[in-house]
N, C-alpha and C positions, 0 to 999 in steps of 0.2 A: 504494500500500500504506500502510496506516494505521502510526504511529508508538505502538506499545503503552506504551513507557516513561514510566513516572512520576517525574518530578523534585524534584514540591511534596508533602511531606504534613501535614497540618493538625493540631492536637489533636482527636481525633472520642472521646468516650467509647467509643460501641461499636466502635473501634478494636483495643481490649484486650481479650486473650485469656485466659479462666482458665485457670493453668496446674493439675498435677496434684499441688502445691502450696496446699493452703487459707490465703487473704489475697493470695498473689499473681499478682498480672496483667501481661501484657508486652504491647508491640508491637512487631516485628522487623521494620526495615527496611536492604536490604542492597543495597552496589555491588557492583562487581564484585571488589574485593577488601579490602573490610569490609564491617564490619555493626553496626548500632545496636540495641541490646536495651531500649525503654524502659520499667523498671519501674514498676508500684506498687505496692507493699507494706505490706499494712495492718497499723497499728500494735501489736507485740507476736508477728508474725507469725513461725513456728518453721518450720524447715525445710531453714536452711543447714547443711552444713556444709564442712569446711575441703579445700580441693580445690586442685589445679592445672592447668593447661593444658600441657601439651607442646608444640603446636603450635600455639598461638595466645597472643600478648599483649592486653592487656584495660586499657582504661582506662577508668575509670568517675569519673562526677560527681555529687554529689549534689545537688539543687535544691530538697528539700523535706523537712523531717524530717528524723531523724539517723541513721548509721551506726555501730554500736559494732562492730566485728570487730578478727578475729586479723590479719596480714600479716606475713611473712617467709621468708625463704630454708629454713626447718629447720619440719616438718609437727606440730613437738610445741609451737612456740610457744607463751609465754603469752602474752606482748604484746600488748593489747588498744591499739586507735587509735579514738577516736571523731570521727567528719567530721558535719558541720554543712553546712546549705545553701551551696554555693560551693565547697567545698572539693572537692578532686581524688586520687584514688589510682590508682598502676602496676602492675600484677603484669605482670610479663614471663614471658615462658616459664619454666615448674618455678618460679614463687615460688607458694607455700603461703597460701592468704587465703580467709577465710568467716567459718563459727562465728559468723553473726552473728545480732545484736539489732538490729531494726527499732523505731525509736519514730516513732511518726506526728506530723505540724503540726496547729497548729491551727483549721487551715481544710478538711482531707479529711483528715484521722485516716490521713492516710499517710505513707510513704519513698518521695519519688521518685527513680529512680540510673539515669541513662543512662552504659548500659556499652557502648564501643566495643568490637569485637573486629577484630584481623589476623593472620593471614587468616581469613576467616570461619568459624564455627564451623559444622560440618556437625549436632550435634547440636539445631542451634535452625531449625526450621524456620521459611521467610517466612510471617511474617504480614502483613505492608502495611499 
């Protein structure tokens, strides 16, 4: 019996999915009890807003371009944090985080942000 499971995945552009969202594109790759969400987000791109997870904690990285969003414990926040390539953010269960502003790099005019989730989030289907 042939072993279906994939271990490796590559950067492939056609990888990414448009979501129902205009500017942004993901690829969802998941274990058995996470899951990688990798965005791009092209620059300027509207759409978020300030949300929480109940049932899942969420760690996201950014790698390209910048993040300006809300984050905290209280959903009327004004606390704006802006994250830069490198930098790293937590929301744990019920912390309060979005409302954001996508600014693109200057090599693809995009935000890239791999957001882990645990346990997986049943509302992101796999994409591979």
């Amino acid at each position: 019996m042939a072993n279906d499971t994939q271990y490796v995945y590559f950067l492939e552009e056609g990888a990414f999915q448009e979501t129902e969202r205009p500017g942004f594109r993901r690829r969802v790759i998941e274990g058995e009890h996470l899951q990688l969400c990798f965005w791009r987000i092209a620059d300027g791109a509207v759409g978020s807003f300030i949300h929480r997870h109940e049932e899942t904690e969420q760690l996201g990285i950014v790698f390209r371009g910048e993040l300006d969003f809300r984050i905290g414990e209280d959903e009327l926040t004004e606390d704006r944090v802006l994250l830069r390539a490198g930098d790293v953010y937590v929301a744990g269960r019920n912390i309060w985080h979005g409302d954001s502003i996508f600014h693109g790099d200057d090599e693809y005019g995009e935000c890239w942000i791999l957001d882990v989730f645990a346990p997986p989030r049943s509302d992101l289907a796999t994409k591979g």
